[in-house]
C-alpha positions, 0 to 999 in steps of 0.5 A: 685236452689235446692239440688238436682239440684245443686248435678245433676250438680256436676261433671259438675260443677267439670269440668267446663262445665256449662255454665256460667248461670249455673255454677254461680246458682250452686255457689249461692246454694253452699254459702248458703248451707253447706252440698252440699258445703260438697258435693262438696269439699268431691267429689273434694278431691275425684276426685283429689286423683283418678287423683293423683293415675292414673299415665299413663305409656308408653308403651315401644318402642320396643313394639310401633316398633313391633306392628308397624311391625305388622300393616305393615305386616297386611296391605300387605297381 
């Protein structure tokens, strides 16, 4: 596998959804090949700083009753 095969398939390889053939040449390149195994943890570190960064809120309840309200009154008319 080349760099650039193996840096087309980063995220993939990041979300394991290669399949297992795949991922396992992606892992042999990556042994031999520092600056993509850079590459890799630099994007990893990246991706997990954003997720961290990315806290979800909910909304409150008396908003999920009004809009409820809403759809209902929606739906009569």
């Amino acid at each position: 596998m080349t760099c650039e095969e193996a840096v087309a398939r980063l995220y993939e390889y990041l979300d394991r959804e290669l399949d297992p053939g795949t991922r396992r040449r992606v892992r042999q390149h990556l042994a031999r090949c520092r600056p993509c195994t850079d590459k890799v943890h630099f994007e990893a570190y990246f991706l997990a700083q954003l997720r961290r960064c990315l806290v979800s809120e909910r909304a409150p309840a008396s908003l999920y009753r009004r809009l409820e309200a809403l759809v209902a009154a929606v739906r009569v008319k």
